[in-house]
Residue, then its C-alpha position, 0 to 999 in steps of 0.5 A: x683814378x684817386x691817384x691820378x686825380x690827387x697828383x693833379x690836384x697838387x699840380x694845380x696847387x702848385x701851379x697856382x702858388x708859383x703863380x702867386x709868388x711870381x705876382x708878388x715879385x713882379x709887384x715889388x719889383x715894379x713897386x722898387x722901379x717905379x720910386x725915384x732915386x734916392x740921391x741925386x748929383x750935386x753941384x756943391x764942392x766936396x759933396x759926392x751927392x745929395x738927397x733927392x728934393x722932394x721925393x719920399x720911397x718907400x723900403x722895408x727895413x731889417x724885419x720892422x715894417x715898410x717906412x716911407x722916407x720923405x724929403x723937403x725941396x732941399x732934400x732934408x728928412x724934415x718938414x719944409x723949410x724957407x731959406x729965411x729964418x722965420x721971426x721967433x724961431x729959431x734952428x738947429x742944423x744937423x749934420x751927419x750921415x745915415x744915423x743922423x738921416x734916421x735909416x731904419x726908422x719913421x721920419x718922426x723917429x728921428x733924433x732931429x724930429x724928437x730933439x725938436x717936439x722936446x724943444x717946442x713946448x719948453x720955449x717961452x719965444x717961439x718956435x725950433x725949428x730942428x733941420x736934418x741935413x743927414x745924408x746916407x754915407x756922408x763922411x766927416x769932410x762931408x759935414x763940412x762941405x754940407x755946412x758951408x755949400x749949404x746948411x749955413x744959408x739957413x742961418x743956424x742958432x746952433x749945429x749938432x754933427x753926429x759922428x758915426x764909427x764909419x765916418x773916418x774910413x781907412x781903405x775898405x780893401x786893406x781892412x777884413x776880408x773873408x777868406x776864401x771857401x773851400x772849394x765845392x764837389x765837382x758837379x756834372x756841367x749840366x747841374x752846376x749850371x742850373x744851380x749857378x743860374x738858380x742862384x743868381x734867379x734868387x739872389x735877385x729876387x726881391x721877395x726872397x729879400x723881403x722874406x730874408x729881412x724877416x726873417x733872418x736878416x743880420x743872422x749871417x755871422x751864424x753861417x761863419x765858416x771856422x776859417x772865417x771866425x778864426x779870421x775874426x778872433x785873431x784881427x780883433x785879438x791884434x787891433x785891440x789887444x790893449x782894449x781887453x773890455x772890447x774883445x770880450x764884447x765881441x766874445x759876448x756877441x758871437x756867443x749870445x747874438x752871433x750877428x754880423x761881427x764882421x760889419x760892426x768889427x769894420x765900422x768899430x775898426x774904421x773909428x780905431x784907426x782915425x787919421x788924427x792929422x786928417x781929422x783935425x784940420x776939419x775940426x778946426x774949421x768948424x771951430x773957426x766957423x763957429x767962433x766967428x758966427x757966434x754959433x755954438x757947435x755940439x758934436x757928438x759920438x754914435x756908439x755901436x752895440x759893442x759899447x752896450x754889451x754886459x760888462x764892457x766899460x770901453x768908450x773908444x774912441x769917444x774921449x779922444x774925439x770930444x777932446x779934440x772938439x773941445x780943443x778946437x772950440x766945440x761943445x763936446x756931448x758923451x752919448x756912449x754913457x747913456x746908452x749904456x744906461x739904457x742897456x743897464x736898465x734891461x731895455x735891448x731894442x736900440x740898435x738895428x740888428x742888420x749892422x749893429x750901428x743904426x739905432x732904432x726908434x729908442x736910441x734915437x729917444x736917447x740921443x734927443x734927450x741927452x741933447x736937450x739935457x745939455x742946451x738947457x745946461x748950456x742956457x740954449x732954451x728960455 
């Protein structure tokens, strides 16, 4: 009778958390559905989308907490704006992707909205008014479709883009690719399916996501298969075989961190195979652009986590890009330099640990201050 007894006690026990789980699923799923879309069509040439106006949503980001995003009317992660320029202010547009959009971190978190509250108390006219138009994905032809379709309008005393390592993608199928798994033991028909649809049941699951972000997001590297590693050692030995600083971070990756070398080895890979005769076309339109508005262009390079590890001194591909921006009238503006001061003095929590490229609250501290740095040496601030 105990026996009995026990074995419903732990059915009961049971039931109830599956019950308990099943509500929370259901909770986050509705809580996802219920949000608007983040982006929306846009009208403007040469933008594949834009923001959603006026919206905010809520995500829980790689193991930090849940952040709400918000948007002004015109879809910019900023607080809301008129077209016309108030009179004592003055603006600064800001041009780039999920970086310069702040993914992984809180709206005032934002190298825009800490570039802007370094401004305000030095300025002796009136206000600055810092506008992020960073939109998740956007390349660099895209800076340049955002900046004449629209940012332009706002009437900028200055623009800054945000280069990223993804910005001047190859061909997404030529580049790494895993190699197939060896296949699995022959199950009964029967099992295989139910483990097929069990898979996909949590490959879905929205708390199982939740739990993994956690957790245990970005420790995918650790699952690599030798075949897979072996994979990776030998592109990065070729694409970066006179860079030998570059191939002993990543070294020093797998070996200390072992997180998600494919994603960085892409995104570092993209930013090693610019095409140079694309780029500068662009580059000359902003410089043409800004010599005739008399408005200053700054242009700067996000590093990755690659950049920052012990001993690597490489800064590809940064010193071609900024020269070519300088060759074509742009204000340059190092930023590899300063993060790896940063890592120099001990602090490690400057990249998100999902991809490696998104900085997290405190590397977005060093890109406002390095960019404050040089409008005062540059006489932008009186």
């Amino acid at each position: 009778m105990r026996l009995k007894n026990g074995l419903m006690n732990f059915s009961l026990l049971l039931a109830g958390i599956m019950v308990a789980l099943l509500l929370l699923e259901i909770i986050l799923r509705v809580t996802y559905l219920l949000q608007p879309s983040e982006l929306v069509p846009t009208q403007i040439s040469g933008l594949p989308y834009e923001n959603r106006p006026s919206s905010a949503f809520w995500r829980y980001d790689y193991g930090l907490s849940w952040i709400k995003y918000t948007k002004n009317s015109y879809g910019f992660r900023s607080p809301e704006i008129s077209v016309e320029k108030p009179k004592s202010t003055r603006r600064i547009l800001v041009l780039g992707d999920s970086v310069a959009f702040g993914g992984n971190v809180r709206n005032q978190e934002t190298f825009s909205a800490q570039l802007e509250a370094f401004l305000n108390p030095m300025s002796a006219f009136g206000s600055w008014q810092v506008i992020n138009t960073g939109t998740s994905s956007y390349n660099f032809h895209n800076y340049w479709s955002m900046l004449m379709g629209k940012g332009a309008q706002f009437n900028p005393d200055a623009v800054i883009i945000c280069i990223t390592a993804n910005d001047f993608e190859i061909d997404r199928g030529n580049d790494i690719t895993r190699p197939p798994s060896a296949s699995a033991t022959a199950l009964p028909r029967t099992v295989s399916l139910l483990l097929k649809k069990t898979k996909t049941f949590l490959g879905k699951s929205y708390l199982l996501d939740h739990v993994k972000k956690k957790f245990n997001y970005g420790q995918e590297e650790a699952k690599l298969s030798p075949e897979e590693k072996q994979v990776v050692q030998l592109e990065v030995e070729s694409v970066f075989k006179n860079d030998p600083s570059t191939r002993q971070a990543f070294t020093w990756l797998a070996k200390n961190e072992g997180r998600n070398i494919f994603a960085l080895y892409k995104n570092l890979l993209y930013s090693r195979n610019m095409k140079w005769d694309v780029v500068q076309p662009i580059m000359a339109n902003f410089g043409t652009w800004s010599k005739q508005h008399q408005v200053p262009i700054y242009l700067f390079f996000c590093p990755t986590r690659v950049h920052c590890v012990p001993g690597n001194n490489s800064t590809v591909p940064e010193p071609l890009l900024l020269s070519m921006a300088f060759q074509n009238g742009l204000h340059p503006v190092p930023m590899i330099d300063a993060f790896q001061e940063h890592y120099r003095q001990g602090d490690q929590a400057l990249f998100a640990r999902s991809d490696y490229l998104h900085p997290l609250a405190p590397g977005h501290t060093v890109i406002a201050q390095r960019l404050c740095k040089r409008l005062i040496d540059d006489g932008l601030i009186k």
